[in-house]
C-alpha positions as CSV (number, residue, x, y, z in Angstrom):
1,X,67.8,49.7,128.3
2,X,69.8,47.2,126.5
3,X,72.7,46.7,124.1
4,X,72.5,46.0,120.6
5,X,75.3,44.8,118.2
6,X,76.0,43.2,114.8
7,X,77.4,40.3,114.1
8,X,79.5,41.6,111.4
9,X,80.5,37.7,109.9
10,X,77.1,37.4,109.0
11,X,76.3,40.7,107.7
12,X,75.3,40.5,104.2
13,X,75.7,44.4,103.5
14,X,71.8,45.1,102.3
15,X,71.9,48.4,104.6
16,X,68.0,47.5,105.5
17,X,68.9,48.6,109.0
18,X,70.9,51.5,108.3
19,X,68.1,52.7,105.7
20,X,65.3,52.0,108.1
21,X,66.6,53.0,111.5
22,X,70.1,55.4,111.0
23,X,69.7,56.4,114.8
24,X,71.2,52.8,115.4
25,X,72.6,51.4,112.4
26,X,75.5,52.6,110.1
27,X,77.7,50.9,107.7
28,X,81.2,50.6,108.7
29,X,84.2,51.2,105.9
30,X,83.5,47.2,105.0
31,X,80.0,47.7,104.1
32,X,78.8,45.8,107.0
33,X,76.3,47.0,109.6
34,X,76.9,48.5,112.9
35,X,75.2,50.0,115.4
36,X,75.4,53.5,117.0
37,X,74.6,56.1,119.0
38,X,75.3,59.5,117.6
39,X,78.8,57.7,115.6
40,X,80.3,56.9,119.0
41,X,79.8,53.5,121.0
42,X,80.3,51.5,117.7
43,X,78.6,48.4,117.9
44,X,77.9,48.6,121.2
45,X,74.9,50.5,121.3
46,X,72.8,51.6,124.6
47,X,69.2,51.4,123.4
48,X,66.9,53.6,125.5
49,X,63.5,51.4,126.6
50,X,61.3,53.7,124.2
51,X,62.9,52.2,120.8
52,X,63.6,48.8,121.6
53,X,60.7,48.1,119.4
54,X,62.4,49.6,116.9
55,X,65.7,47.8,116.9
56,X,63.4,44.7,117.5
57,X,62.1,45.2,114.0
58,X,65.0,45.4,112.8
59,X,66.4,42.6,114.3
60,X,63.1,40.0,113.1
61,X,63.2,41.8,109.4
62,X,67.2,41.3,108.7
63,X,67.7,39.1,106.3
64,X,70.9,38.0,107.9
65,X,70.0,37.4,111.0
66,X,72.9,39.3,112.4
67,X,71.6,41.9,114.9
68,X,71.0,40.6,118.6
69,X,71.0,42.0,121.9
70,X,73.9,41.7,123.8
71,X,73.3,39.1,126.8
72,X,74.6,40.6,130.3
């Protein structure tokens, strides 16, 4: 498992991520991304192994280049 977050500065509010994959994305009160899990841990998400692929896609398709796994 890893962690996910959003860098919110370079957020460009197109909800792709919170469209596509609302298990681990959300939009915050500012219209920027976020991610999840179940509303709680706010961008500081525990991503189980079985959708890291998932988040991955995410992460390659956003057209801010803001999502990235959090480095341990």
């Amino acid at each position: 498992m890893r962690k996910a977050y959003v860098d919110k500065d370079n957020c460009t509010s197109c909800n792709q991520c919170a469209d596509n994959l609302p298990k681990y994305f959300m939009m915050d009160e500012d219209d920027l991304s976020q991610t999840h899990i179940g509303g709680e841990t706010i961008n500081d998400a525990m991503i189980p192994d079985e959708d890291e692929k998932k988040v991955q896609k995410e992460m390659d398709e956003c057209p801010g280049e803001c999502i990235h796994w959090k480095k341990h």
